[in-house]
C-alpha positions as CSV (number, residue, x, y, z in Angstrom):
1,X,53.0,96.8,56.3
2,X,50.4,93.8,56.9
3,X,49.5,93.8,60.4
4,X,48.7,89.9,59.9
5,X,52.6,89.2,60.7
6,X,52.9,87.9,63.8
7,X,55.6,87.3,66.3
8,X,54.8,85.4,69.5
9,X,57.2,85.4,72.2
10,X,57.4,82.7,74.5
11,X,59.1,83.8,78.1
12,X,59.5,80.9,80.2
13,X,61.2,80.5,83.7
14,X,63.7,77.9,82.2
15,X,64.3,78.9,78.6
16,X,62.5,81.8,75.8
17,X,62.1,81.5,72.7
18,X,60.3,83.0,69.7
19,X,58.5,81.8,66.4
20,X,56.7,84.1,63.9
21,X,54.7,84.1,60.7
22,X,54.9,86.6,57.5
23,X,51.5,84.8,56.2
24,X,47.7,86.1,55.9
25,X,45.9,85.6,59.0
26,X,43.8,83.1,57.8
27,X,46.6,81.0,56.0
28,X,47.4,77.4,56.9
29,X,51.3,77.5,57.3
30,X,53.2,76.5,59.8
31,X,54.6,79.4,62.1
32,X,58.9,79.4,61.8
33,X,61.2,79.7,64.6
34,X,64.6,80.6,65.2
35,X,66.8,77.9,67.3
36,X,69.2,78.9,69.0
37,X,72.8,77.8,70.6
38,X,75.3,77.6,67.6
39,X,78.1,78.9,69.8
40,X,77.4,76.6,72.7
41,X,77.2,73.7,69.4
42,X,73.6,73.3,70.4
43,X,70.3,73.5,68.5
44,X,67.7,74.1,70.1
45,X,64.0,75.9,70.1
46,X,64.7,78.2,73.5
47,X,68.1,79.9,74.4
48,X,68.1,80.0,78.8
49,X,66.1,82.8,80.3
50,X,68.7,84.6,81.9
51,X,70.5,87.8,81.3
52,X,73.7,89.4,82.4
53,X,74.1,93.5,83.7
54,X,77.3,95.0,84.7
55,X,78.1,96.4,87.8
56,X,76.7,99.8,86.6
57,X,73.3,97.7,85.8
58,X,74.1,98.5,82.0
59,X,72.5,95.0,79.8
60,X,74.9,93.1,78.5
61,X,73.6,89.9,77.3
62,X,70.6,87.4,77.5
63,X,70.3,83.5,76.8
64,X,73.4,81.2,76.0
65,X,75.6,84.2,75.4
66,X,74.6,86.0,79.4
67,X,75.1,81.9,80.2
68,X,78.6,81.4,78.9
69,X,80.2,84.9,79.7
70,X,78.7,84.2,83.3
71,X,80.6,80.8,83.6
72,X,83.4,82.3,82.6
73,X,83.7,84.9,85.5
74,X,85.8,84.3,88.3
75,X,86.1,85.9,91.8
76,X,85.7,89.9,92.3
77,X,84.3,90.2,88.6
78,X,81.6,87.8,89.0
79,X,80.5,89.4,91.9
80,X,79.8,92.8,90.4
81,X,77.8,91.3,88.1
82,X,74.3,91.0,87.9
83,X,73.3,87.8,86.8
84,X,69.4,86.2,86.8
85,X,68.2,83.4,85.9
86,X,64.6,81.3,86.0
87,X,63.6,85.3,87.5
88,X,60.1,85.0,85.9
89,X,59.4,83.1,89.2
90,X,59.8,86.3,91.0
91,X,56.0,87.1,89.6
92,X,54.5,84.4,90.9
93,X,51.7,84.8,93.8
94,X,53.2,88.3,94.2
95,X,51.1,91.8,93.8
96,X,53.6,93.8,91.6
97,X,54.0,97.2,91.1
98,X,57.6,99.2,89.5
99,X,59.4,99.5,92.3
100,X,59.6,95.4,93.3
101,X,63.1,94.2,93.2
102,X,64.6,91.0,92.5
103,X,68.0,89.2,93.5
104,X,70.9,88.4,91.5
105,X,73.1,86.0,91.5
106,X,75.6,88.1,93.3
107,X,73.1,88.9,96.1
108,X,72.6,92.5,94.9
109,X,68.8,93.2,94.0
110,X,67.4,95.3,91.0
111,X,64.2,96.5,90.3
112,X,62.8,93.3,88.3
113,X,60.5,95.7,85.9
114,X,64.2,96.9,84.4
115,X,65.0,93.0,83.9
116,X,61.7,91.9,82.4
117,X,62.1,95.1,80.4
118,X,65.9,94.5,79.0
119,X,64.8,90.5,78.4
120,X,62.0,91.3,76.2
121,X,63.8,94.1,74.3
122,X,66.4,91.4,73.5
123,X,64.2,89.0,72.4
124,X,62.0,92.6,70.4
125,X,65.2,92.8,68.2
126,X,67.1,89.4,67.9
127,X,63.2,88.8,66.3
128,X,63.2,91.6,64.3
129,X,66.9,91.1,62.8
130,X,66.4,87.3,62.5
131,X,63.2,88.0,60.4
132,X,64.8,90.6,58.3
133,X,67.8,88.2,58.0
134,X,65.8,85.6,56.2
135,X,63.0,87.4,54.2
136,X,65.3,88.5,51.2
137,X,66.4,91.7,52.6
138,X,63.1,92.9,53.5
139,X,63.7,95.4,57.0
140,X,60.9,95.3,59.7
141,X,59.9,97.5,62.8
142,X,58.2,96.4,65.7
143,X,55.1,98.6,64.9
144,X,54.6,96.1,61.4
145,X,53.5,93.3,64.0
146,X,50.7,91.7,65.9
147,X,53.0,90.3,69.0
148,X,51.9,88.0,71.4
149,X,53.4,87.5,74.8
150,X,52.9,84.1,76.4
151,X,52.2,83.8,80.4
152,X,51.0,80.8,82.7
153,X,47.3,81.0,83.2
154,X,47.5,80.7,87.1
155,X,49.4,83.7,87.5
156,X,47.9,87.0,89.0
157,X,46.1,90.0,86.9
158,X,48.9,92.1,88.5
159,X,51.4,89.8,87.1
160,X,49.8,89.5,83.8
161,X,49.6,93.6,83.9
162,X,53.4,93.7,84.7
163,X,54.8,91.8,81.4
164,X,52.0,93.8,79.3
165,X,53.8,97.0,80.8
166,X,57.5,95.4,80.6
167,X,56.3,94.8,76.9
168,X,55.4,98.8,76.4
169,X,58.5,99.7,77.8
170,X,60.5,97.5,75.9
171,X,59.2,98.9,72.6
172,X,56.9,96.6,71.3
173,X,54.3,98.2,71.3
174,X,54.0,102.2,70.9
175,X,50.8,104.2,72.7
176,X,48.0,104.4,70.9
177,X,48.9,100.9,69.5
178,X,48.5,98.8,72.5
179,X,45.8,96.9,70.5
180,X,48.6,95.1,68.7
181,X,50.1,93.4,72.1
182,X,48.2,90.5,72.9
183,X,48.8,88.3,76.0
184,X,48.0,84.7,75.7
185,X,47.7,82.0,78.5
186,X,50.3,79.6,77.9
187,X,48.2,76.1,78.1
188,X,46.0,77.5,75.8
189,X,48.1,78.5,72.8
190,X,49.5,75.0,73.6
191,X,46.6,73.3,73.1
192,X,45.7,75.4,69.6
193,X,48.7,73.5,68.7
194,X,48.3,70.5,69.3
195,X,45.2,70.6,67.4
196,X,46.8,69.9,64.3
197,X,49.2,67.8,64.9
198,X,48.8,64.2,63.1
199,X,49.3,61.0,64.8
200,X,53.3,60.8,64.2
201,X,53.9,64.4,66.1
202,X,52.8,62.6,69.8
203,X,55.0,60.2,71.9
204,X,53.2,58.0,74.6
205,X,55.3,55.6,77.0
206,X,54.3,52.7,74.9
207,X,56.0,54.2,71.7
208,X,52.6,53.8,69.9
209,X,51.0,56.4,67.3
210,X,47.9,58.3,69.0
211,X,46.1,60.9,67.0
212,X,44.6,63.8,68.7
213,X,40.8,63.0,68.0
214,X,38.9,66.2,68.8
215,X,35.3,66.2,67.7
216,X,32.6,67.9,68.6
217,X,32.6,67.7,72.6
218,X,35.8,66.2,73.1
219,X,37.0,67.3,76.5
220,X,41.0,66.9,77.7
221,X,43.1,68.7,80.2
222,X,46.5,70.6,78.8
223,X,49.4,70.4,81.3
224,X,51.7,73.1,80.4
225,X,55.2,71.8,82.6
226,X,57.6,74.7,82.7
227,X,60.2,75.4,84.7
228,X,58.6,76.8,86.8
229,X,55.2,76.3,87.4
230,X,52.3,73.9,86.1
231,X,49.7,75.6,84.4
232,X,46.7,73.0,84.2
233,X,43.4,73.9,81.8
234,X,40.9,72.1,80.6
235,X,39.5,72.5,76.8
236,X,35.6,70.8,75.2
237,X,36.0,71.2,71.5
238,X,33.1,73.0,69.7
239,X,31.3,73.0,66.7
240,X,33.6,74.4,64.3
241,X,36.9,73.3,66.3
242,X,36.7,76.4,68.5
243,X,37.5,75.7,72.5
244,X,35.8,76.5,75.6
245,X,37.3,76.4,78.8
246,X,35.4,74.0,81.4
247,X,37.7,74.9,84.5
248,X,39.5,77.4,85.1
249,X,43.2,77.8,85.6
250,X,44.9,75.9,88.3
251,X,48.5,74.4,89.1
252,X,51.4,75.6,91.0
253,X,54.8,76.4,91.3
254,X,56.3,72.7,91.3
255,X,58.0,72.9,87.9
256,X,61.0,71.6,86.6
257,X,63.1,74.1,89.1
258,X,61.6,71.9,91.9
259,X,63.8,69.3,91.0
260,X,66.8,71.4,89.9
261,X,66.6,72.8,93.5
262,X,66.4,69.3,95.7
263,X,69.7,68.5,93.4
264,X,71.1,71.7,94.4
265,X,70.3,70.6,98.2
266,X,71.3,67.3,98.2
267,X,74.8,68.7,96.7
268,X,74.7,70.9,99.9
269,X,74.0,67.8,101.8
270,X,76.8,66.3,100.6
271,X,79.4,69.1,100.9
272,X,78.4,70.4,104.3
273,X,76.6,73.6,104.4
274,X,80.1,75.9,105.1
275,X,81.9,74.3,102.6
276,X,79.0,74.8,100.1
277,X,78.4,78.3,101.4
278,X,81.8,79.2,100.5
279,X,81.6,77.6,97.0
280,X,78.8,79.6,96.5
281,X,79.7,82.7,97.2
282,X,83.5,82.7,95.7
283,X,82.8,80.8,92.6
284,X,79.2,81.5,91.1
285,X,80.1,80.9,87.5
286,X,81.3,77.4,88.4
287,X,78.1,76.7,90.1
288,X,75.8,78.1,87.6
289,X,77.3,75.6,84.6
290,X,77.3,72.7,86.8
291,X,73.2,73.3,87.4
292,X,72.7,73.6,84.1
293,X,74.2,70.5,83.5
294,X,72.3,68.5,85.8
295,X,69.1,70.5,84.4
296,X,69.8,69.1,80.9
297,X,71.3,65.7,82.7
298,X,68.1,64.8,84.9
299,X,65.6,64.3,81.9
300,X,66.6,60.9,81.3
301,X,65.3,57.9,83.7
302,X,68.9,56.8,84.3
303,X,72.0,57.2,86.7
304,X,73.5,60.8,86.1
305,X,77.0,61.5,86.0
306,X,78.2,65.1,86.7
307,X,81.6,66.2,86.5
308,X,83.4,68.0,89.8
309,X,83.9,71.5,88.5
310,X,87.8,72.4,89.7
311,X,87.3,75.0,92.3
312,X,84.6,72.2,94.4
313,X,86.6,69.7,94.0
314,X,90.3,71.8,95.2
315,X,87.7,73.1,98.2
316,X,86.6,69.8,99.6
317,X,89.9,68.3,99.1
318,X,91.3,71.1,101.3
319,X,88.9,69.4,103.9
320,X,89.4,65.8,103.4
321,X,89.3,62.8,101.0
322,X,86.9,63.2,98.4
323,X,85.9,59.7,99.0
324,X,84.8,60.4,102.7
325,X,82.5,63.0,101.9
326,X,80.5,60.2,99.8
327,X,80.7,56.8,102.6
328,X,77.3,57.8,104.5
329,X,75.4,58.4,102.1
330,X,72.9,56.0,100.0
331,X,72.5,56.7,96.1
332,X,75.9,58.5,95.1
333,X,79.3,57.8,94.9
334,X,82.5,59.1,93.8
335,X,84.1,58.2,90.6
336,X,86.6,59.1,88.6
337,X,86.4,62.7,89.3
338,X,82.6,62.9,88.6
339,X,79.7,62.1,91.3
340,X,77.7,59.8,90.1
341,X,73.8,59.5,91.0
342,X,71.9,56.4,90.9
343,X,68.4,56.9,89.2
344,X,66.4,55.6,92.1
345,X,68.2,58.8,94.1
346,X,67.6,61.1,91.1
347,X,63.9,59.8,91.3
348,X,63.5,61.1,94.5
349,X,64.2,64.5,93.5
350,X,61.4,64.7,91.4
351,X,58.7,63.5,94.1
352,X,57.4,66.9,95.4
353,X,57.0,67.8,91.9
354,X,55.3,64.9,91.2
355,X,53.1,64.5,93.9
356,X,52.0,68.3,93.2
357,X,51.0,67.6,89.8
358,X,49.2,64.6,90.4
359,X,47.2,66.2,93.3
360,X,46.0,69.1,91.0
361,X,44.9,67.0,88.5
362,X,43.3,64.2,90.7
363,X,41.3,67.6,91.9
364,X,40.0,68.2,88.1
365,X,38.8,64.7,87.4
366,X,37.0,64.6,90.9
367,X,34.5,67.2,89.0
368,X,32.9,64.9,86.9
369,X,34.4,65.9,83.2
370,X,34.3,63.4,80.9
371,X,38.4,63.4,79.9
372,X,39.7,61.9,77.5
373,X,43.1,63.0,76.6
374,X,45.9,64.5,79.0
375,X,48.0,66.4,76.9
376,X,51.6,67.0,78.8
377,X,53.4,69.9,77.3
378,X,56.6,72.6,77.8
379,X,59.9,72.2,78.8
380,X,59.9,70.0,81.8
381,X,57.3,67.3,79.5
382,X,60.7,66.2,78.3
383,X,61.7,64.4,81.1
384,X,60.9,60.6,80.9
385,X,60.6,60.2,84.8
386,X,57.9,62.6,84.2
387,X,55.5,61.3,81.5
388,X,56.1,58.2,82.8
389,X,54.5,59.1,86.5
390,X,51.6,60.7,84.3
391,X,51.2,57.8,82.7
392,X,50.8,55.6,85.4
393,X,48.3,57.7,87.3
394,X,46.3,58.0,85.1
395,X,46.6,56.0,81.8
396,X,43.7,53.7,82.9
397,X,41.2,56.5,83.0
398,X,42.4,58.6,79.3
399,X,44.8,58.8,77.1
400,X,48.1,60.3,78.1
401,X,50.0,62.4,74.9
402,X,52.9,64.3,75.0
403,X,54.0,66.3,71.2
404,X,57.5,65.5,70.0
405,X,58.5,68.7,70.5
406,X,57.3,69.8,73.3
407,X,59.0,73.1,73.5
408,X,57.9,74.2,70.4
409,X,53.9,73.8,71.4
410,X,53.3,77.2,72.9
411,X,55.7,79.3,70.8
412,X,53.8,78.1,67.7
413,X,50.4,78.0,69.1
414,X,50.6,81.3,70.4
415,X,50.8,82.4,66.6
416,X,47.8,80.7,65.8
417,X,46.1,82.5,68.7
418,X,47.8,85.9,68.0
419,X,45.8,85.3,64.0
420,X,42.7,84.4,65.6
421,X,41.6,84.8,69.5
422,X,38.0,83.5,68.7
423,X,40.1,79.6,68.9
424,X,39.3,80.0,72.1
425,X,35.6,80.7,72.3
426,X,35.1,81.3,76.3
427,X,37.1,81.4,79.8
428,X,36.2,80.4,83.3
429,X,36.8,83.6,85.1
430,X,39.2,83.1,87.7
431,X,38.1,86.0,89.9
432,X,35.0,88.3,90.6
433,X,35.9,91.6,88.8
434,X,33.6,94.7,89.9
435,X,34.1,98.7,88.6
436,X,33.6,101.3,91.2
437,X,30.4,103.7,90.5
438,X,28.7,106.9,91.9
439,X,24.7,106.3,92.9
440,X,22.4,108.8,93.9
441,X,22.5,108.4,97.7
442,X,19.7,106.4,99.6
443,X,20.5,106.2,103.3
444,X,18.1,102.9,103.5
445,X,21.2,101.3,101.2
446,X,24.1,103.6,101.7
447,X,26.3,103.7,104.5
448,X,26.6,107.3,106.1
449,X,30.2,108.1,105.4
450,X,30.5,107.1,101.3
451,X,28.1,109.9,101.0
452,X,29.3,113.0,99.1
453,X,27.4,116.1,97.9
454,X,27.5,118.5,94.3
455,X,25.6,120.2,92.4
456,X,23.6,117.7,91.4
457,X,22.4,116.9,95.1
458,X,23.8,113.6,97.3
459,X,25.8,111.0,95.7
460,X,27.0,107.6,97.6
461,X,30.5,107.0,95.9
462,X,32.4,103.6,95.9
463,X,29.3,101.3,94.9
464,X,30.7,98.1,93.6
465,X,28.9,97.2,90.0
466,X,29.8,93.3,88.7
467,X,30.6,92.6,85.7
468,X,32.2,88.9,86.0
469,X,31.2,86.6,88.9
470,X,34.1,83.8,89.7
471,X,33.7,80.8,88.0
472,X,31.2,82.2,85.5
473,X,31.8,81.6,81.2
474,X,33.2,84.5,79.3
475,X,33.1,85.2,75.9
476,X,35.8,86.5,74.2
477,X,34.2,89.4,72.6
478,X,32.0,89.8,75.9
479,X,31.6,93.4,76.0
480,X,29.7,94.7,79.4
481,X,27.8,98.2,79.7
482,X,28.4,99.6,83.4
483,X,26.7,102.9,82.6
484,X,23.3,102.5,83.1
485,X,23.9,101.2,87.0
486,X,25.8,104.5,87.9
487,X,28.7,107.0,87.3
488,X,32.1,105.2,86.7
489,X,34.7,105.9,89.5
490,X,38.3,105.5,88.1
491,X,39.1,102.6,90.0
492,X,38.6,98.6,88.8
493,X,39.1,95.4,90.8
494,X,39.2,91.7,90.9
495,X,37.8,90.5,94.0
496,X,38.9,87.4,96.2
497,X,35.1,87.4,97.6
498,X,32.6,86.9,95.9
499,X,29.9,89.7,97.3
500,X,32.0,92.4,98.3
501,X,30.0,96.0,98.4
502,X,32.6,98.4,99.1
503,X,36.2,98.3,97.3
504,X,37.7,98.5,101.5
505,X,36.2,95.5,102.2
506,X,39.5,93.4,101.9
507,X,40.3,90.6,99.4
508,X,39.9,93.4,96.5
509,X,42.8,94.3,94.6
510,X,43.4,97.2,91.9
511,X,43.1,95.6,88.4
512,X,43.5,97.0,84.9
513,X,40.6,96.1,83.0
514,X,41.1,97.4,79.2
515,X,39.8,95.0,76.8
516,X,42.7,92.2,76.6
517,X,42.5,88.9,74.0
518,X,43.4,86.7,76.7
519,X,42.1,87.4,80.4
């Protein structure tokens, strides 16, 4: 088979999805994508990352399918289950190994390298039976694929490491083939796409047609909103349309689940925290299809409506009036078997958000770039209240662009990347990375007890030898020869300091350094 077919898989905390190409590398086509939801009568380019286990932690289902056979669960049997959601979080700002566990819905943990393992292998096949579905009959194995896994840029090498390693696991890639497994940053296959889009595929608040100009030194910042976090880069166009990276990576973890959870609080507020405690806990089906309701509810700039799922509503009536639960508080009232939400309330929700994403951004065009385009994309760039805050900011200084589909950006992009990593010329290198070596011992250098002795006299082992500094421009095909400063130990490491001389010197952390497209 033609290892130019391509299949980049987007995982995000919120929603995963997949688009793929059966085209020559260096063909112009668009990538296709499968959309998903038919038996929820949806359509759309991401299914919900979550996925359902049994009690015997057996997979069961991922996406609207884990999301409907979840709601429908009651009591005991829900219980059992093991039900995540938005657990791609779980990797965030965390050093990982495969024993770390994370926490179901049902309060019973699992080790999270199983459930990032089962998710992708889902998402391996449905790809792989789709594809043969709709190319005439023609079968395909994973090993007749490039495949490209998506990740935020701010996340941790450990965390990048993990998925790569959840990806072997989950078959994607076979060993000796682990050159055909290539992780791209999400803002960065997102901007590849955006690239060529014309001036009809934006949408700014003003309703008005803006091309994406990019010549030669164009410079703009791409703000990938997930569900989780915010993933901020920012791109210069080169000769030839290639991009380098003037900053690198920053953001944080106040995506769209920010919002999701003040809604969740301020429902707790309402409800008093036993009351809600007990809802919780005896009816988690319920509770997980009335968040995603307000999920898909809260991305319009106007009063929400949800509906009181039965088992809430028979609870708090058990307690009192369901009018008295609503007379002290400002922004929501009862009605008609629903609580309604005025906008200015819903508003409020999204202000830690918000405010997080503006101060990361004010931080970027303090350093003197010369901007000219914010590009907002992902998931959570769909919500009106949210482009239009961007907008505000910061429309007086550049242009503020958000892709009709915003969804789509990374999936798509990601194939572009996966046909040719050079699009991205260079990287700011988010940490110091340093290889242990073996040195012929000088006590005038060395400290006393590194020193070791064989037949080939006195060694000093556990020199540190850089190869990136922080901050510094990488190539993509940057290839660095350690050899000629010493013997290689077996250990590599990123460092959080920027001279450290010995790997105990704290702030230095294990990392896997074999040659990777995207980090």
């Amino acid at each position: 088979m033609d290892n130019s077919y391509i299949i980049a898989i987007d995982f995000g905390t919120a929603y995963s999805g997949y688009a793929f190409s059966l085209t020559k590398r260096e063909a112009e086509t668009e990538p296709r994508l499968k959309y998903w939801g038919q038996q929820v009568s949806l359509r759309t380019p991401k299914t919900p990352t979550c996925i359902l286990f049994d009690e015997h932690e057996k997979f069961l289902s991922f996406g609207y399918e884990a999301q409907s056979a979840y709601f429908r669960t009651r009591g005991d049997e829900a219980r059992k289950k093991f039900f995540f959601e938005c657990f791609k979080m779980s990797l965030y700002g965390k050093k990982l190994n495969s024993d770390v566990t994370i926490e179901a819905a049902n309060g019973r943990s699992m080790k999270a390298l199983k459930v990032f393992t089962e998710a992708l292998r889902y998402l391996k096949e449905d790809a792989l039976k789709f594809i043969s579905e709709n190319a005439g009959g023609k079968q395909f194995i994973a090993s007749d694929f490039t495949w490209v896994v998506t990740v935020p840029a701010i996340w941790d090498p450990s965390a990048k490491q993990f998925m790569r390693e959840a990806a072997t696991q989950a078959g994607i890639v076979t060993p000796g083939k682990e050159d055909r497994l290539v992780i791209a940053l999400e803002p960065e296959a997102a901007s590849v796409w955006c690239k060529k889009l014309p001036a009809d595929g934006f949408e700014t608040e003003n309703n008005t047609g803006v091309a994406l100009k990019l010549a030669l030194g164009t410079q703009y910042i791409v703000v990938d909103c997930g569900g989780g976090t915010i993933d901020i880069t920012v791109h210069e166009v080169l000769e030839g349309g290639a991009l380098k990276e003037l900053h690198k990576a920053s953001g944080n973890d106040f995506g769209g689940q920010t919002v999701d959870k003040k809604f969740k609080e301020f429902l707790r507020e309402i409800f008093s925290d036993s009351l809600w405690d007990a809802y919780e806990k005896e009816h988690p089906g319920e509770l997980q299809k009335m968040m995603y309701e307000i999920s898909v509810l809260k991305e319009n700039d106007d009063d929400v409506e949800i509906s009181c799922p039965y088992n809430l509503g028979e609870m708090a009536k058990e307690k009192q009036k369901m009018e008295k639960f609503f007379e002290w508080l400002r922004g929501v009232s009862w009605n008609q078997e629903a609580i309604k939400v005025s906008k200015e309330k819903v508003r409020s929700f999204y202000a830690e958000s918000l405010n997080g994403i503006t101060k990361s951004l004010r931080e970027i065009l303090k350093k003197g770039f010369t901007i000219k385009y914010i590009l907002l994309l992902g998931g959570y760039a769909q919500s009106l209240i949210l482009r239009q805050h961007i907008t505000n900011q910061f429309g007086d200084q550049c242009k503020v662009l958000c892709p009709s589909h915003p969804q789509e950006a990374i999936m798509k992009g990601a194939v572009m990347f996966g046909r040719n990593p050079a699009l991205v010329a260079s990287r700011i290198s988010a940490f110091t990375y340093r290889v242990s070596l073996s040195n012929r011992f000088d006590a005038s250098k060395h400290r006393a007890d590194k020193r070791y002795t064989n037949k080939e006299g006195e060694w000093c082992d556990g020199i540190f030898c850089v190869l990136v500094k922080e901050n510094e421009e990488v190539g993509w095909d940057k290839t660095i020869d350690c050899r000629k400063h010493g013997r290689r130990d077996s250990a590599s490491y990123h460092c959080a300091k920027m001279k450290p001389k010995y790997p105990a010197c704290g702030g230095c952390h294990l990392a896997n350094l074999e040659p990777e497209s995207a980090q």
